[in-house]
Backbone as CSV, one residue per row, in Angstrom:
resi,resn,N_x,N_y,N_z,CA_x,CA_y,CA_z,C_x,C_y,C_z
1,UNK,-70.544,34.966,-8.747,-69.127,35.109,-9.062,-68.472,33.731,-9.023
2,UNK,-67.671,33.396,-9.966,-66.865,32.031,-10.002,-66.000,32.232,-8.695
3,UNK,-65.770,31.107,-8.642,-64.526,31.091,-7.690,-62.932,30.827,-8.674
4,UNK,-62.144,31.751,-7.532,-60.764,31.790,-8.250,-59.594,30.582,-8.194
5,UNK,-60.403,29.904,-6.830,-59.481,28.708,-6.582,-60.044,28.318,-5.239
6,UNK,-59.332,27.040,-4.986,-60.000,26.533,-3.687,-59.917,27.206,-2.226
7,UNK,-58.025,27.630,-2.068,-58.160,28.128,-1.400,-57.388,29.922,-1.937
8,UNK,-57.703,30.495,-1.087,-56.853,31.797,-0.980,-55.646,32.232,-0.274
9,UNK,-54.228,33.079,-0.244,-53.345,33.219,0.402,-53.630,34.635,0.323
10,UNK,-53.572,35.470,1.739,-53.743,36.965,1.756,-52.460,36.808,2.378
11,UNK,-51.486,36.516,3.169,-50.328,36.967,4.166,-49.439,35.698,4.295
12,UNK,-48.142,36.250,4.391,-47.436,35.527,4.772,-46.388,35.730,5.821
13,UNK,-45.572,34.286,6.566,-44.914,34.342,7.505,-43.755,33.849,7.373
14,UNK,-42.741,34.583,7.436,-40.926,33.922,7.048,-40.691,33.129,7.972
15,UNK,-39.719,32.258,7.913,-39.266,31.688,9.578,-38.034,32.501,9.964
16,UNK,-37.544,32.408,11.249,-37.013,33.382,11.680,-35.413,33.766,11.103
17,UNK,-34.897,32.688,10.219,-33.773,33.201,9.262,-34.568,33.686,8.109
18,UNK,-35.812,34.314,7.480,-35.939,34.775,6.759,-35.563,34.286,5.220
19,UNK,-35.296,33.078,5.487,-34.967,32.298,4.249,-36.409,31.031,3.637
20,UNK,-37.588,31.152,4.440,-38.528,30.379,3.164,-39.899,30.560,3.991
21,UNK,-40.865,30.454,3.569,-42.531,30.771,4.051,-42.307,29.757,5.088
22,UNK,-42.647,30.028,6.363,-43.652,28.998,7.208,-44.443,29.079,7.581
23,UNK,-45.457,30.217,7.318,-47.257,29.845,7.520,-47.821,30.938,6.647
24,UNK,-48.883,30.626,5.886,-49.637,31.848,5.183,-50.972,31.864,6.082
25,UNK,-51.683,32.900,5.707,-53.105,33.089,5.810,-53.877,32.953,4.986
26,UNK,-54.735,31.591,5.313,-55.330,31.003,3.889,-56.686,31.245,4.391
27,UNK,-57.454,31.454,3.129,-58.636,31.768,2.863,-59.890,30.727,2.552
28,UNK,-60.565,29.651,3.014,-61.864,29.481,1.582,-62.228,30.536,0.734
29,UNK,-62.324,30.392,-0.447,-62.997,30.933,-1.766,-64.045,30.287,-1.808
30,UNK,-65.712,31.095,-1.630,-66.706,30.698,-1.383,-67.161,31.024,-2.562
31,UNK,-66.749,31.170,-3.661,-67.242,31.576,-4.502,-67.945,33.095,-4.969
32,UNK,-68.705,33.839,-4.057,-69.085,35.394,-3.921,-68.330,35.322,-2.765
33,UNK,-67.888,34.937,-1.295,-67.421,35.741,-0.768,-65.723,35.079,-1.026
34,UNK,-64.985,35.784,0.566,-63.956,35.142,1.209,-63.914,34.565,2.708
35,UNK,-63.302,34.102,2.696,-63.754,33.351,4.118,-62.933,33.682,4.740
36,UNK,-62.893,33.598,6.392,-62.173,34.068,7.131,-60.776,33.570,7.483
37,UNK,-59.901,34.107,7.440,-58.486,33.752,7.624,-58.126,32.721,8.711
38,UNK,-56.985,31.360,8.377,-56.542,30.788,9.538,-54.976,30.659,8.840
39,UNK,-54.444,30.732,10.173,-52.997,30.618,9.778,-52.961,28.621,8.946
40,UNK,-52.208,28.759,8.268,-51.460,27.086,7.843,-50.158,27.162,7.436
41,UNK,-49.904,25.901,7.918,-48.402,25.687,7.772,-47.579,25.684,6.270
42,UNK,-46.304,26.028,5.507,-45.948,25.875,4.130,-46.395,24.152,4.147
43,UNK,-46.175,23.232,5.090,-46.394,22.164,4.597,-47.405,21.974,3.905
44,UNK,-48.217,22.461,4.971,-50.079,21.792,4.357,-50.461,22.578,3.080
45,UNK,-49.542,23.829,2.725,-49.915,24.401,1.188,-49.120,22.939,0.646
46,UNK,-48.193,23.217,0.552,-47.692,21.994,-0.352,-48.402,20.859,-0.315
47,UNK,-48.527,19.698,0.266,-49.505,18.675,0.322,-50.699,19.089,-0.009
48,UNK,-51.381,19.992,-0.262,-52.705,20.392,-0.986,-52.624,20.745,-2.194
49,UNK,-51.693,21.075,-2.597,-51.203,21.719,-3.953,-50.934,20.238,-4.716
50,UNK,-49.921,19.255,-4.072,-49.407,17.877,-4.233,-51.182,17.338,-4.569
51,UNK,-52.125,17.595,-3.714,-53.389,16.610,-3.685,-54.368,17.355,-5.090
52,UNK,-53.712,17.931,-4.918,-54.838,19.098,-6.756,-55.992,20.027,-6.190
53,UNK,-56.015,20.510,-5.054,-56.243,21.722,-4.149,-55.465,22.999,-5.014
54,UNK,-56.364,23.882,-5.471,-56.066,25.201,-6.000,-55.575,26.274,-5.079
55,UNK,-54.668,26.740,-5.149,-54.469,28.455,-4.368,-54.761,29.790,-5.376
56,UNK,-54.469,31.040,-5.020,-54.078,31.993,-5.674,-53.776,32.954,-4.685
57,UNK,-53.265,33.942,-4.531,-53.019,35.247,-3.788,-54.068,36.343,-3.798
58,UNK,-54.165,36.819,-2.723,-54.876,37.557,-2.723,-55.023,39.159,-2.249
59,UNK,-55.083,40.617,-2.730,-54.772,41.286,-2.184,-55.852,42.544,-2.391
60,UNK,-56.219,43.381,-1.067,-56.939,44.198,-0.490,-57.199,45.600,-1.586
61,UNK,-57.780,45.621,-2.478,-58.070,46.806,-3.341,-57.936,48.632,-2.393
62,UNK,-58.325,49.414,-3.213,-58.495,50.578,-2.492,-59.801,51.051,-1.967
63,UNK,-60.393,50.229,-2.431,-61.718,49.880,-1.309,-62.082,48.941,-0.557
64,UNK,-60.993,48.379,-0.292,-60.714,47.268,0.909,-61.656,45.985,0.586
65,UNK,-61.420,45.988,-0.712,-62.429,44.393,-1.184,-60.942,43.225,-1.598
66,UNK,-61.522,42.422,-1.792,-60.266,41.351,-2.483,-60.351,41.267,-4.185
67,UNK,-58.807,41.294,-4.106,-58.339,41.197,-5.795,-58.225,39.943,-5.965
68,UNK,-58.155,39.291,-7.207,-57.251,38.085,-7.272,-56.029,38.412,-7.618
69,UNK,-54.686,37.858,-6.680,-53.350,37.271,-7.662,-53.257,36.574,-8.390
70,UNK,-52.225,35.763,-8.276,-51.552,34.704,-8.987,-52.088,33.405,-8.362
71,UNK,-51.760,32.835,-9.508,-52.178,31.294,-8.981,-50.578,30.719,-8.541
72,UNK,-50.642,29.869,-6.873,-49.155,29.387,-6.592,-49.603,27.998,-6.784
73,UNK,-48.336,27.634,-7.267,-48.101,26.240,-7.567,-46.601,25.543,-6.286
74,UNK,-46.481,24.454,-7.053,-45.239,23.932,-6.415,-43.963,23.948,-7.406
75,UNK,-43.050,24.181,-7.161,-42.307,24.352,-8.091,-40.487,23.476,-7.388
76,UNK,-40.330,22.445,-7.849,-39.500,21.222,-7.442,-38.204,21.660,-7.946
77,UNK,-36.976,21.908,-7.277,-35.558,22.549,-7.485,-34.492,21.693,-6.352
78,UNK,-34.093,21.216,-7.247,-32.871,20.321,-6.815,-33.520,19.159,-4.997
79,UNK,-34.728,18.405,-6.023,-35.749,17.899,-4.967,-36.598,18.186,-3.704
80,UNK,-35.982,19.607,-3.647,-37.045,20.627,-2.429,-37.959,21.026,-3.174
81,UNK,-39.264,21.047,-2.283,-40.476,21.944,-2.793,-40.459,23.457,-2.463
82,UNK,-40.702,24.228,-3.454,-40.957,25.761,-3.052,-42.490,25.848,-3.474
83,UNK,-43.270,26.885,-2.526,-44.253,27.538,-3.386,-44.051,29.128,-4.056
84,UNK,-44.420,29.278,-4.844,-44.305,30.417,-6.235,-45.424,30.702,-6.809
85,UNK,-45.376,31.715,-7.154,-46.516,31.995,-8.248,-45.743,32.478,-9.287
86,UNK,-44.573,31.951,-9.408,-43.549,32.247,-11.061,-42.855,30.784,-10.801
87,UNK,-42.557,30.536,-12.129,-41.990,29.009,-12.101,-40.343,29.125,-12.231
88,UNK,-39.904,30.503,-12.051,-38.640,30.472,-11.574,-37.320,29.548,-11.222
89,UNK,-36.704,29.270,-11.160,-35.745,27.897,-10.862,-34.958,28.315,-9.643
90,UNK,-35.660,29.531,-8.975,-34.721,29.886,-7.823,-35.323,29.161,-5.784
91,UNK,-33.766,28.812,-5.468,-34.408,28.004,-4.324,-35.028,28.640,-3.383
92,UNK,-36.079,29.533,-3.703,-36.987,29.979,-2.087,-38.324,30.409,-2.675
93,UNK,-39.308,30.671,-1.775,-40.738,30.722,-1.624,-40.686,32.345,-2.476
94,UNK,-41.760,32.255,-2.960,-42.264,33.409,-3.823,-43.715,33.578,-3.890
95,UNK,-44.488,34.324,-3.329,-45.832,34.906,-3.456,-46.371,36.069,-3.697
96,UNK,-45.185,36.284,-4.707,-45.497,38.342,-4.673,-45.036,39.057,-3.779
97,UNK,-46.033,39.977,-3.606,-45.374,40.654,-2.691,-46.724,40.742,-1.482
98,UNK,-46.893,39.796,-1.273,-47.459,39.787,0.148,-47.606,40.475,1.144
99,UNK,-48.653,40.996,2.286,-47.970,41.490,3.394,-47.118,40.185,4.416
100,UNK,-46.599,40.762,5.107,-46.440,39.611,6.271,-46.814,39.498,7.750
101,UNK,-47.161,38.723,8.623,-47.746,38.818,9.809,-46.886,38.325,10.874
């Protein structure tokens, strides 16, 4: 199986005003499998995304295997970074619809 991207995002974490991501649960994409979850900070998505490090989303089928999402990018609005997986022009984090942890 190809791989979908470098890394994977299964979950995410708001900060406590609920106004932008501060940690997902990122994945290695091993290519056949997934790798086991560690929390990371929105920074270090961004600076990996900035370095040409791939993401995409990822979410739990009805047989509890992994789908692919979207591929997130960075998306630059009035000089803040957001991450998105729509290139939207709106100022906050977007990954679908995620669970959250």
């Amino acid at each position: 199986m190809a791989k979908w991207a470098d890394n994977l995002i299964s979950a995410v974490r708001f900060n406590a005003a609920g106004t932008h991501i501060d940690k997902v649960k990122s994945h290695v994409d091993n290519g056949d499998t997934v790798g086991s979850s560690t929390e990371v900070t929105r920074a270090t998505v961004v600076a990996n995304l900035d370095a040409g490090q791939t993401y995409k989303t990822i979410f739990k089928n009805a047989q509890s295997q992994w789908d692919q999402g979207a591929p997130v990018r960075v998306v630059v609005i009035d000089g803040q970074k957001f991450i998105r997986t729509d290139a939207d022009k709106i100022k906050s984090d977007n990954l679908d619809k995620l669970p959250t942890f």
